[in-house]
N, C-alpha and C positions, 0 to 999 in steps of 0.2 A: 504494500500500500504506500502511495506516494501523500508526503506532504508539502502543499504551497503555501507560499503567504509573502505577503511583502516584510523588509525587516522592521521587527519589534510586534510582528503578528502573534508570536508566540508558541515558535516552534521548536527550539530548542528549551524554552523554558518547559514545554509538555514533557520530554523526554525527560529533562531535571528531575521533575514528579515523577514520572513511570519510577526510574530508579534511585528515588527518594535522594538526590541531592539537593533536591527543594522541597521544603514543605506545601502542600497544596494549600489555598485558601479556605478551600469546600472541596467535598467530594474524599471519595475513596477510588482505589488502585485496585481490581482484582487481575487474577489469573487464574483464569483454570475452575473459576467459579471461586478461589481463594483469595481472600483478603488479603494484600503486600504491604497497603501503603503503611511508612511510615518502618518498614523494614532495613535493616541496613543495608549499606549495596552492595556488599559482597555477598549478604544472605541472599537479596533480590536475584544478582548470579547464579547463583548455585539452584535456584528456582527455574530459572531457566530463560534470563532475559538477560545478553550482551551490549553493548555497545559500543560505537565509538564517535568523538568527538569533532566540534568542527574547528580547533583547533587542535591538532594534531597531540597527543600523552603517549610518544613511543618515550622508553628509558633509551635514553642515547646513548650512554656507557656500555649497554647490554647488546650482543648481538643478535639477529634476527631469529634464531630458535629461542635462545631464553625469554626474548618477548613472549614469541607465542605462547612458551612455556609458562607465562603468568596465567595464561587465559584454561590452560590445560590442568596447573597443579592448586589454581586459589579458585579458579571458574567451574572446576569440574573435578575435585577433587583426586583428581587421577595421580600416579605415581609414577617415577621409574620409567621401566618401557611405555607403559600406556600412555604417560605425558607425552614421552619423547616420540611417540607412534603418531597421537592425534595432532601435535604440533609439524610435524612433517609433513601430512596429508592436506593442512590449513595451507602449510608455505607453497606445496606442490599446485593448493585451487589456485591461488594467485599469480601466480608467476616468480613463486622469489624459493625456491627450493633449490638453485644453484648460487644463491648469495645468504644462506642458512648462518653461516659462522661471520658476516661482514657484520663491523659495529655500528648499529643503527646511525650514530653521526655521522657517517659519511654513507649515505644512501639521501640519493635525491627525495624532493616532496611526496613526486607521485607514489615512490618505493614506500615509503612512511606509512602515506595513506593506505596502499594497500597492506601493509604490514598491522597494519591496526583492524583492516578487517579481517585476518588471518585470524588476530589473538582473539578476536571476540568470537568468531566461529569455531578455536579451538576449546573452546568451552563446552563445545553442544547445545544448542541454545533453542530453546522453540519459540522465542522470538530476538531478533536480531535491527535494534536501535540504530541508523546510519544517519548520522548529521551530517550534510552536507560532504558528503567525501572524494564530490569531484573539484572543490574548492581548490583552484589555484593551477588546476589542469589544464595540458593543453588539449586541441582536439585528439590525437590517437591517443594521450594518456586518458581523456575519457571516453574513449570508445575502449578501451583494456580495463575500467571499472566497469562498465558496464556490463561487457561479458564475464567478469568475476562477480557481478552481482546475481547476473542472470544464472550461471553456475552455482553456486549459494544457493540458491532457493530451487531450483530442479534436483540436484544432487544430495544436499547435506536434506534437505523435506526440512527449511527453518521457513519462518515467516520472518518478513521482513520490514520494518517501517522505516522509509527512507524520506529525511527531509532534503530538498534539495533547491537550489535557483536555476538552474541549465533546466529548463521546464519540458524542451522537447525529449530531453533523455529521462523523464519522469512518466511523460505522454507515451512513449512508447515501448515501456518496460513495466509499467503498472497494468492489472486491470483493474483498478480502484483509486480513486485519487480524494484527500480532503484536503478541503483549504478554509484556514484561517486569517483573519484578519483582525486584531486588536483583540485577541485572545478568546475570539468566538468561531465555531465553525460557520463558514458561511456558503458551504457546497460540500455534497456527497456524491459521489459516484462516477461513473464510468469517464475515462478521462477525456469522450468525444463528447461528454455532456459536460463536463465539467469547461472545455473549451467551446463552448458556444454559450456559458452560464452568463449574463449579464452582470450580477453582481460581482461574479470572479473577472472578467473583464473591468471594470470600472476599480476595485481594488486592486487587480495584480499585475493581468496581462496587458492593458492597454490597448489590445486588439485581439480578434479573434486569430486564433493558427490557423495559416494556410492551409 
């Protein structure tokens, strides 16, 4: 499911709440028909909801398995091989399983970005938080998110909510899309309805997509 909105709509602040690094105002958080909110985020993890950020939390002293490895051994309490198994198969969805031992400082933006979504799908997750994470991409760097997003969710069977502003790679990788606007929903659904919506046009898009 894709999220719009223009900035200060309040979409990263949602995700905040999902994994209670914000308190919500109102309202509760379930999963699974189970009550979260207000759970810590490491618990909210281990329940089964990852994330990653739109600005970028890789440890840059650490190389690109031991990232992963935080998503495997604090996300999914796995051990031993079975870390070091699900964090291989993470670096392998992305493209970065022949830069496994490089220290995340020197790995470009795009390499980051996808390294962050490596570590949050090395956790197992049934549903998987993406803020904005073709942020700062060029065009073929996000056309290579894209299809690591698109593989994500065929492969691993995660669900996905992805906030983004590149709207056309939202349009054509979602079949759901909501959008907010000053921290209300103001559209639901299919995202050839969501682009013809009036009121998402006059807050976001500006014009209808071609």
């Amino acid at each position: 499911m894709g999220i719009l909105g223009p900035n200060g709509a309040g979409k990263s602040t949602l995700f905040n709440v999902i994994t209670s690094i914000q308190k919500p105002d109102a309202g509760d958080v379930y999963l699974r028909g189970q009550k979260i909110t207000g759970r810590a985020p490491h618990v909210i993890c281990r329940l089964g909801i990852s994330r990653t950020f739109q600005l970028v939390k890789t440890f840059l002293s650490m190389t690109a398995i031991e990232n992963v490895m935080v998503g495997s051994i604090y996300g999914n309490k796995q051990r031993g091989k079975a870390a070091l198994g699900s964090s291989l198969k993470a670096l392998e969805l992305v493209g970065l399983a022949s830069k496994k031992d490089m220290i995340t400082a020197h790995m470009t933006l795009s390499d980051r970005r996808l390294l962050e979504v490596a570590r949050a799908l090395a956790s197992k997750p049934l549903v998987t938080l993406l803020d904005e994470p073709m942020a700062g991409l060029n065009p073929s760097e996000t056309m290579k998110m894209m299809q690591v997003i698109n593989m994500a969710r065929d492969e691993m069977d995660v669900a996905i909510l992805w906030v983004e502003h590149k709207v056309d790679a939202i349009f054509h990788l979602c079949d759901r899309v909501v959008v907010l606007d000053y921290g209300r929903k103001i559209a639901d659904g299919h995202p050839e309805e969501i682009g013809k919506n009036t009121k998402v046009i006059e807050a976001y898009l500006g014009k209808a997509p071609a």
